[in-house]
C-alpha positions as CSV (number, residue, x, y, z in Angstrom):
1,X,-30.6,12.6,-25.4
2,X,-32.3,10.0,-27.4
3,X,-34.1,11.2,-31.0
4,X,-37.8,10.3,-31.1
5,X,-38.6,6.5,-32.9
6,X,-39.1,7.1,-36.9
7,X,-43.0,7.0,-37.6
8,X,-43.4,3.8,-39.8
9,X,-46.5,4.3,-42.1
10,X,-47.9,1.2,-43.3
11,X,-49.9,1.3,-46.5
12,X,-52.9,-1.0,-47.1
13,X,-54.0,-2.1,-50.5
14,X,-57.0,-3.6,-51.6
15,X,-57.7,-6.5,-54.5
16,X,-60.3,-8.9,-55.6
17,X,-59.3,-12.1,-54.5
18,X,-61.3,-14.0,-57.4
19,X,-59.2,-11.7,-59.8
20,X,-56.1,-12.2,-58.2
21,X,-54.1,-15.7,-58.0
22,X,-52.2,-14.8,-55.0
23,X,-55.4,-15.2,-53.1
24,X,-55.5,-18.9,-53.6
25,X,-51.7,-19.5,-53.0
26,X,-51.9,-17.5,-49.8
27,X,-55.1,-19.5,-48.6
28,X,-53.7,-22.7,-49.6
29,X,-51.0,-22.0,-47.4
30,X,-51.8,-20.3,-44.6
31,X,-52.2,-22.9,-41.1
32,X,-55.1,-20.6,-39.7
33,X,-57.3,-20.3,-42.8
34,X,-60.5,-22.1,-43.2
35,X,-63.1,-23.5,-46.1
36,X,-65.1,-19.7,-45.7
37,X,-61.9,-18.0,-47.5
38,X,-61.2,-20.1,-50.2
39,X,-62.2,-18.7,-53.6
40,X,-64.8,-21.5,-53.6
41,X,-66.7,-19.9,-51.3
42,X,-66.3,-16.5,-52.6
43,X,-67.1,-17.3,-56.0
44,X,-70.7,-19.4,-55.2
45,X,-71.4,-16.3,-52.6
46,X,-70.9,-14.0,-55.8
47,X,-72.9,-16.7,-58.4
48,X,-75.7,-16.9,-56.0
49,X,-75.8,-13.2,-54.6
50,X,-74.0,-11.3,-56.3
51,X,-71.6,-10.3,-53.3
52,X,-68.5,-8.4,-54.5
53,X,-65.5,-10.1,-52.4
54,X,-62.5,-7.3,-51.3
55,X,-59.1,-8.5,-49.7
56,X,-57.7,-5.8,-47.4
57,X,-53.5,-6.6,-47.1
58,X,-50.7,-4.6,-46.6
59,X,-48.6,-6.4,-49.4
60,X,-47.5,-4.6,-52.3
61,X,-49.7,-5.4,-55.7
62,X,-47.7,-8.4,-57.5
63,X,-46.0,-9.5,-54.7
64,X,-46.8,-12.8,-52.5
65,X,-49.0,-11.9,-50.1
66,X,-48.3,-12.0,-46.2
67,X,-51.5,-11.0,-44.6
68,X,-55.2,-10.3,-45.7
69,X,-58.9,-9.9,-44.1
70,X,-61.6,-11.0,-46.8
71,X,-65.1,-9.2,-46.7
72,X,-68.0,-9.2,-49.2
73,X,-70.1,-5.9,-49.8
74,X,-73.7,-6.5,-49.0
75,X,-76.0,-4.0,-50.7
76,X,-79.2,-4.0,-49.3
77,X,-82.4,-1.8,-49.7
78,X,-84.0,-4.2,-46.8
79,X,-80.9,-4.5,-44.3
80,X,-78.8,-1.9,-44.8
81,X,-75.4,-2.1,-46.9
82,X,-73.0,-3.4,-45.0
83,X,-69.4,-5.4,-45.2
84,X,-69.1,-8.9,-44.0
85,X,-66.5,-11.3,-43.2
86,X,-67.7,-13.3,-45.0
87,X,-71.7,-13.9,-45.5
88,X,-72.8,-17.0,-44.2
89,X,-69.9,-18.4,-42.7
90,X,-69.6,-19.5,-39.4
91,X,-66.0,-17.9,-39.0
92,X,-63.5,-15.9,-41.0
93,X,-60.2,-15.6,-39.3
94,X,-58.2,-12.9,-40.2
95,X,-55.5,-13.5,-41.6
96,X,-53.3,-11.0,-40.0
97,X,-50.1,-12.0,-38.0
98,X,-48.6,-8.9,-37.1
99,X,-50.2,-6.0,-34.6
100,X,-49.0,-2.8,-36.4
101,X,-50.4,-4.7,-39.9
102,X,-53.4,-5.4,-38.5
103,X,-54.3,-1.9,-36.5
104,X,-53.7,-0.6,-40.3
105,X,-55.7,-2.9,-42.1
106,X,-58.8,-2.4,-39.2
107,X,-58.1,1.1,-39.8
108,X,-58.9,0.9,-43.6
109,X,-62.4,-1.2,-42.9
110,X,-63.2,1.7,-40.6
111,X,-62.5,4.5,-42.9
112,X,-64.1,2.1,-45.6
113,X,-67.5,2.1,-43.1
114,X,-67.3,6.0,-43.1
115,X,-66.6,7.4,-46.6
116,X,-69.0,4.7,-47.6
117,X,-71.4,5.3,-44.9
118,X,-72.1,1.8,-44.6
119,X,-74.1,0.3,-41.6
120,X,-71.0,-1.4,-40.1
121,X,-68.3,-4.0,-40.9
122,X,-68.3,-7.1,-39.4
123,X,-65.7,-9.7,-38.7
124,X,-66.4,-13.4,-37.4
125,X,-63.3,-14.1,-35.6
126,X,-62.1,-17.6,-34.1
127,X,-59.8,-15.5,-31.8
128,X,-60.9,-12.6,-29.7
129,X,-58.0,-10.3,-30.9
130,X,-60.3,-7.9,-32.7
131,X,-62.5,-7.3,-29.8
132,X,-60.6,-4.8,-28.3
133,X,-59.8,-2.9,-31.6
134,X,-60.4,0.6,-31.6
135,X,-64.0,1.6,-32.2
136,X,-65.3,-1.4,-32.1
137,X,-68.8,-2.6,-30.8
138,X,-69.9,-4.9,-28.1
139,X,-68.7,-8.1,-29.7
140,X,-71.5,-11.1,-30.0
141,X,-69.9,-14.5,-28.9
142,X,-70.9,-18.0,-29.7
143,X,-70.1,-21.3,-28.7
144,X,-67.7,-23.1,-31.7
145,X,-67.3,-26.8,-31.8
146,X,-64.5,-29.0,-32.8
147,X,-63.7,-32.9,-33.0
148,X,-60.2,-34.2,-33.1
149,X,-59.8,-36.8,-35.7
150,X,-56.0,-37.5,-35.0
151,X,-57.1,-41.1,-32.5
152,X,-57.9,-44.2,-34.2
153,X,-61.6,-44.9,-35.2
154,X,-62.3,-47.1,-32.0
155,X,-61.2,-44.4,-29.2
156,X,-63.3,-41.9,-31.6
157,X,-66.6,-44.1,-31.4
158,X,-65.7,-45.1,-27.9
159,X,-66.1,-41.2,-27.0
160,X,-69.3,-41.1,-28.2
161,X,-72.4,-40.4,-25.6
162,X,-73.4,-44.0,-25.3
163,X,-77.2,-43.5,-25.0
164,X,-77.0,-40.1,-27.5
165,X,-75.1,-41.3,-30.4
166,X,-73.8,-45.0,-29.9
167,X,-77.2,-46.6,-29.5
168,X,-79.1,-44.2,-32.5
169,X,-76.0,-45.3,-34.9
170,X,-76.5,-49.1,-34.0
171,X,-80.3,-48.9,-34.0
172,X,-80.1,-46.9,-37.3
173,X,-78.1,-49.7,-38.3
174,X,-80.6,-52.5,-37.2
175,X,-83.3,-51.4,-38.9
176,X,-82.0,-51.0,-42.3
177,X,-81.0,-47.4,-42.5
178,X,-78.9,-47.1,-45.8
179,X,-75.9,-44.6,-46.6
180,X,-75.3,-42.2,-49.7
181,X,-73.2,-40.0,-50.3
182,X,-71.5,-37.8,-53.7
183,X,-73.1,-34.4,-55.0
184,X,-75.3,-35.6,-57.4
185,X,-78.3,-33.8,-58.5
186,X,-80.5,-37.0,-57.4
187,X,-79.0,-36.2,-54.0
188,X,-78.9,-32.5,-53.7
189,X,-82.9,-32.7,-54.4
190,X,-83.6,-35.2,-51.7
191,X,-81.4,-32.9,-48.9
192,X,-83.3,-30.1,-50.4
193,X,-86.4,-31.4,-49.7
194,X,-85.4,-32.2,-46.4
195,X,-83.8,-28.8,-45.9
196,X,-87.5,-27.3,-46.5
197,X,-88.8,-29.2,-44.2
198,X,-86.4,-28.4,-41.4
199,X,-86.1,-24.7,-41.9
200,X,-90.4,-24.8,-41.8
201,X,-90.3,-26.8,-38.4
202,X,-87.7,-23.5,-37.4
203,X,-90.4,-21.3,-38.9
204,X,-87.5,-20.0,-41.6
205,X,-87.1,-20.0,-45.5
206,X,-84.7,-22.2,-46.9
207,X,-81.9,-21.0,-48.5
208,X,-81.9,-21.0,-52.1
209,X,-81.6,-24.1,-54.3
210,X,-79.1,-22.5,-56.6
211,X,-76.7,-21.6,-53.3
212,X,-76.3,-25.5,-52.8
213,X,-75.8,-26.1,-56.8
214,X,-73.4,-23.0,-57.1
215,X,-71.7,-24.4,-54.0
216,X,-71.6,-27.7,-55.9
217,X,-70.3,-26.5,-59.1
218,X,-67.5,-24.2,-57.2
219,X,-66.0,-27.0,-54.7
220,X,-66.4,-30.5,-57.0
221,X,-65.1,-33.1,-54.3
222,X,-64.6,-31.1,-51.5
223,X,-68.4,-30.8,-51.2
224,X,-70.0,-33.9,-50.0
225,X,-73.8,-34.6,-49.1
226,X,-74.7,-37.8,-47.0
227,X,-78.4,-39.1,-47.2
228,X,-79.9,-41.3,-44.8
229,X,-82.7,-43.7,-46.7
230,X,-85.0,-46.2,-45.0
231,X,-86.8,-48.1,-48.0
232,X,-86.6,-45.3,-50.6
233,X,-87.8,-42.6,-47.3
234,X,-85.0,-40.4,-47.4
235,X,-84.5,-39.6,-43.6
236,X,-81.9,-37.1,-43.1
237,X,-79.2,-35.4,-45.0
238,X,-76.2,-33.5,-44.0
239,X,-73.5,-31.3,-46.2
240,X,-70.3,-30.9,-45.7
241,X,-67.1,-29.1,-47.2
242,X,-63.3,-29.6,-47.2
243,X,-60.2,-27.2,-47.1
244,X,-56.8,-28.3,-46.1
245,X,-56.9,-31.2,-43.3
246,X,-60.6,-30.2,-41.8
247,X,-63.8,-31.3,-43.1
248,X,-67.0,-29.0,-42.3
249,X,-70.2,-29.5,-41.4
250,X,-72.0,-26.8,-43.0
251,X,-76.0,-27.8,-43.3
252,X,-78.0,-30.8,-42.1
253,X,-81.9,-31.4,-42.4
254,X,-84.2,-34.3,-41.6
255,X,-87.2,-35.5,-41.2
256,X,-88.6,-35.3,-37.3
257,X,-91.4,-38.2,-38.4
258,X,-88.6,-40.9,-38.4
259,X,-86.2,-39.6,-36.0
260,X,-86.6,-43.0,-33.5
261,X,-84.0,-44.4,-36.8
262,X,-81.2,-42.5,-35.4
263,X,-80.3,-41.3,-39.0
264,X,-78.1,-37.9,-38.5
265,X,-75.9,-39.7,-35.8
266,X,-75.7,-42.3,-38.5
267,X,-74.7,-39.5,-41.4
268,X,-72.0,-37.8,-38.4
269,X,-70.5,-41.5,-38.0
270,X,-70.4,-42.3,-41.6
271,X,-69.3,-38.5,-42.4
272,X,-66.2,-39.1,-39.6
273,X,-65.2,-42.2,-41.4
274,X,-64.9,-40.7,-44.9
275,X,-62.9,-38.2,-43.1
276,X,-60.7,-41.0,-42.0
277,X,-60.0,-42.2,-44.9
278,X,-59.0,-38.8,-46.8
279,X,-56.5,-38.5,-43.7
280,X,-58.3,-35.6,-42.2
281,X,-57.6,-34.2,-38.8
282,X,-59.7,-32.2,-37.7
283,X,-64.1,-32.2,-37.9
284,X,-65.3,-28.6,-37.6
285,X,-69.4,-28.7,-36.4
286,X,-69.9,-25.1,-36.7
287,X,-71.1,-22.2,-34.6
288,X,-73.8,-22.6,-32.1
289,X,-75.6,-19.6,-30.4
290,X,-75.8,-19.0,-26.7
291,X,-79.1,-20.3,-26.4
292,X,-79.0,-23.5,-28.2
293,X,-78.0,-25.5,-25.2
294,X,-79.3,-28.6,-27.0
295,X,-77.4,-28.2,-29.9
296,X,-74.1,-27.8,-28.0
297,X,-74.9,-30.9,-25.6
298,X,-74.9,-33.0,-28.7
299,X,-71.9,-31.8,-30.3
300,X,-69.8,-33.0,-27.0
301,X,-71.8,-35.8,-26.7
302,X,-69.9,-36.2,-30.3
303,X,-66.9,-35.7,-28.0
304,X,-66.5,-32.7,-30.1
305,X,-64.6,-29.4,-27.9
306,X,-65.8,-26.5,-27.3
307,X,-64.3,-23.3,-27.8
308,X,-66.0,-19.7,-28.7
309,X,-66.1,-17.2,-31.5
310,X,-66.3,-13.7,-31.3
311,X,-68.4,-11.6,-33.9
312,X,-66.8,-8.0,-34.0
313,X,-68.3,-4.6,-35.6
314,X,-67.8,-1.4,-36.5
315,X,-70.4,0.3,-36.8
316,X,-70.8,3.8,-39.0
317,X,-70.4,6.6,-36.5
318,X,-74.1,7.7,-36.4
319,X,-75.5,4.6,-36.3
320,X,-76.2,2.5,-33.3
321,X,-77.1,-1.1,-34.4
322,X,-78.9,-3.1,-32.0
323,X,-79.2,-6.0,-33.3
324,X,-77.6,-8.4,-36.4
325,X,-80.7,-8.2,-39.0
326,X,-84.5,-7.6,-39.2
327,X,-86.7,-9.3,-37.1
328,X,-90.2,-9.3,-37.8
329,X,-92.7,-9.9,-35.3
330,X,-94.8,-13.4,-35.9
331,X,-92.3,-14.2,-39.2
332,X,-91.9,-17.8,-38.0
333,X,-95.1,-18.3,-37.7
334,X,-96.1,-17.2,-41.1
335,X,-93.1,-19.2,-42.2
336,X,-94.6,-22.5,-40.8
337,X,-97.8,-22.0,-42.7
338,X,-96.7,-21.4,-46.1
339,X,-97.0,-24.0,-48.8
340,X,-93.5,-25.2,-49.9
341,X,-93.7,-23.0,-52.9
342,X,-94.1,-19.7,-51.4
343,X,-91.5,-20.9,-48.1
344,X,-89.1,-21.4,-51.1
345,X,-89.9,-18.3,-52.5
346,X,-89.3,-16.4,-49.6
347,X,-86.0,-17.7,-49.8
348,X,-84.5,-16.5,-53.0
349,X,-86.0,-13.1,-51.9
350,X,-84.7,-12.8,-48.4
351,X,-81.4,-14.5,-48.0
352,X,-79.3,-12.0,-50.3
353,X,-80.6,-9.4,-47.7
354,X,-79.4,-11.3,-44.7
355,X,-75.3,-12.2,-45.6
């Protein structure tokens, strides 16, 4: 007669990761980890917001760390206080290998939800893995697009759409459409200004101007912004972030008077061949939602690939949420009407509600 299987308990432990250097080590490492973990990020999310970041790992304090989920605390009087993995990223792999490591780590966000009586913790997965974790809620999926940059330059503009992105790039060209790119302050203004602008035709604030200098301060060269000029009209504007081998497109803006110039396939050309030249392999466009069919026909006209991501949550037990934040009735209409001052406004009083 066989004995029963010993009970392995496996503890969790909790740190800050901008307090702790194994954070870094582990990120800088780790194959699956992205620009949204990096203490970068964290640190302009805490700057600008004030969002506390937590690592959840089963590793011992003060030794290398094998596994970890990052979340931020969002405290919020208007949305509900919440934890989020992490605020305003597209995606936030966990970094969690191991099954019996990773049913204890969920565990710990769960019990984390109910002591604290939080609304819900939420994780932005790449893979779907989570989904079916104890407890949790219907998971939210969007489409996730990614370019290869691994084939030489020609194959990669020979997979462009020809009428979508070839022809805009070489009209954009014709007509004098120039190229900058760095993170001045000359150039975080103009895609600032441009930013406003686009989030008003969306009938949404922009996000705060001290988010884009916070995120400038915290990633030096790894943050890049390309502006599209036509004599001295800036056009469109995009910003993008590196970790590892992949470069990310994180924000883009323009101006819909001058789109005939073809100026953001332009900045997505000229952004591919700085990635080139920094030998990186992999473009990541970001996270489009069901309904943007648009959005996602451009991105494979790119020849980007599309794949999915899968937005899991557990939600405190006497709560049902319905739906991912407010949503007032006629907001975007309001939005579109108010001077730049107030729209900008807005934004530094909203967006730390909405992580």
């Amino acid at each position: 007669m066989h004995g029963r299987a010993p009970v392995v308990i496996v503890f969790v432990h909790t740190f800050n990761p901008l307090e702790d250097p194994r954070w870094t080590l582990f990120v800088d490492a780790h194959l699956q980890s992205s620009v949204f973990h990096t203490s970068s990020y964290l640190d302009a999310l805490r700057r600008t917001y004030g969002y506390q970041p937590i690592v959840y790992t089963t590793s011992v304090p003060g030794e290398p760390l094998a596994n970890g989920i990052v979340l931020c605390r969002v405290s919020s009087w208007l949305t509900g206080s919440r934890l989020v993995s992490v605020p305003f990223a597209d995606h936030c792999e966990p970094l969690v290998a191991g099954a019996r490591e990773r049913a204890a780590i969920v565990a710990a966000i769960q019990k984390t939800v109910r002591d604290g009586k939080l609304k819900y913790a939420q994780i932005r997965a790449i893979h779907s893995d989570l989904a079916q974790a104890a407890g949790s809620g219907d998971p939210r999926i969007f489409a996730f697009h990614t370019l290869d940059l691994t084939p030489p330059i020609d194959r990669l503009y020979g997979a462009f759409h020809r009428t979508s992105i070839q022809q805009p790039v070489r009209r954009a060209e014709r007509e004098g459409v120039c190229h900058e790119s760095g993170r001045s302050e000359a150039l975080r203004q103009q895609f600032y200004s441009l930013l406003v602008a686009t989030r008003r035709r969306h009938g949404l604030p922009p996000q705060p101007m001290p988010w884009f200098d916070n995120l400038a301060a915290c990633f030096g060269d790894r943050l890049t912004i390309h502006v599209a000029s036509r004599e001295g009209q800036p056009l469109a504007a995009i910003l993008t972030l590196r970790h590892r081998n992949v470069l990310v497109y994180k924000y883009g803006a323009s101006d819909e008077r001058f789109q005939r110039f073809g100026a953001m396939p332009l900045l997505l050309w000229k952004a591919i061949l700085d990635a080139k030249d920094r030998g990186l392999s992999l473009f990541d466009l970001g996270r489009t939602d069901a309904d943007n069919s648009g959005l996602a026909t451009f991105k494979e006209r790119l020849g980007a690939t599309p794949s999915t991501l899968t937005y899991v949550r557990w939600a405190e037990a006497s709560l049902r949420i319905s739906r991912e934040g407010p949503h007032v009735p006629g907001a975007a209409r309001v939005f579109a009407r108010l001077p730049d001052e107030l729209l900008i406004a807005a934004g530094k009083l909203f967006y730390r509600h909405m992580g």
